[in-house]
Residue, then its C-alpha position, 0 to 999 in steps of 0.5 A: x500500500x502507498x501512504x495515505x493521501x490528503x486533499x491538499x497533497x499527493x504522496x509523491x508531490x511532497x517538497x519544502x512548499x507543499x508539505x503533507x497535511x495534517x493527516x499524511x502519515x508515514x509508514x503503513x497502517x499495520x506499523x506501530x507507530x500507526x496503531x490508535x489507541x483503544x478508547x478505553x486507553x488511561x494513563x498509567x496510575x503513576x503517571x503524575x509521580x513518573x512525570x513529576x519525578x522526571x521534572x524535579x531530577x533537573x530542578x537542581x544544579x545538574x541541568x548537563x541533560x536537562x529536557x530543552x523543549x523548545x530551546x536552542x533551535x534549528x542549527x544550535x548545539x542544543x538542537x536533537x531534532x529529527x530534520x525531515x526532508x521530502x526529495x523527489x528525482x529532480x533533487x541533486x544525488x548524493x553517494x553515502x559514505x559512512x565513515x564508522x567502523x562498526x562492520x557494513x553500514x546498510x546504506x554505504x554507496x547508496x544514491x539518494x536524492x537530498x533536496x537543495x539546502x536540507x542540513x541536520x539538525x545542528x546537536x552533536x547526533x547531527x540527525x537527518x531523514x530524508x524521505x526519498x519519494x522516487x524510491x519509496x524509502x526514507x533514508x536515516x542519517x546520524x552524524x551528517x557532514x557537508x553536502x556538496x552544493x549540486x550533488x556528490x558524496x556525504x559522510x555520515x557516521x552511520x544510517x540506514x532506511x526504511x520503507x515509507x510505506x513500511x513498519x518504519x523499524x530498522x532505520x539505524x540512524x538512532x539506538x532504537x532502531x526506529x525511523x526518524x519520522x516515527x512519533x515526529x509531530x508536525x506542525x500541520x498536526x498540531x494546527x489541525 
């Protein structure tokens, strides 16, 4: 199956301006970053304290790891964003290179299409996604080097891919394993 279209887009036409709406989402029906939630659903009986505890750990004078919502930006070192790019055949290629040594990077000498200006988010994961339309994959990067302007070779660390109409599992770009776009709420959502 192809993702979800909505009325103002196509899967397939998806770029910098004219982003997904409010109810595109990645990753088939059956994955399980899609599955909704039974009614009856109720937050845990511990929830407050859980979220009260996880607050109060950073009330004091070691905030090293403190949760930033909202803080920093886009292109700071405080900056652990997902940066999430649509491309599409017309965009410039790039070969990935991946330069740790941890055994047969999935995506090494992989071309993917990388849309003009797109750049990782700018904390030390450098982290990237880029959903390739015209594969039908999403590419997952971590630790994300220079793009040469036109096209060319960029270095990652490490990475993987995922099909976009896929469970979204098995991206390797962070620990869990999980594509970049998994959970990501977009702007669009939070308008509808």
């Amino acid at each position: 199956p192809t993702p979800e279209a909505c009325a103002s887009g196509t899967y397939g036409s998806f770029a910098a301006a004219a982003l997904p709406a409010a109810c595109w989402r990645p990753y088939a029906g059956s994955s399980p970053f899609n599955r909704p939630l039974p009614a009856s659903t109720a937050p845990a009986a511990d929830s407050e304290a859980v979220v009260g505890q996880w607050l109060s750990t950073w009330s004091g004078s070691d905030r090293s790891s403190a949760p930033r919502f909202g803080v920093g930006g886009s292109g700071t070192g405080t900056d652990y964003d997902h940066a999430v790019y649509y491309s599409g055949a017309g965009d410039p290629t790039y070969v990935v290179h991946c330069t740790e040594h941890w055994g047969r990077c999935p995506i090494e000498g992989d071309h993917v299409h990388i849309p003009a200006g797109a750049s990782p988010a700018g904390g030390e994961d450098g982290q990237m996604a880029v959903m390739d339309q015209a594969s039908g994959l999403e590419y997952d990067f971590w630790q994300v080097g220079r793009l040469p302007a036109g096209g060319g070779t960029v270095e990652i660390a490490w990475g993987g891919k995922t099909a976009i109409d896929g469970d979204g599992l098995g991206a390797e770009a962070t620990a869990a394993g999980f594509g970049l776009d998994a959970g990501v709420i977009r702007p669009e959502e939070l308008a509808a």
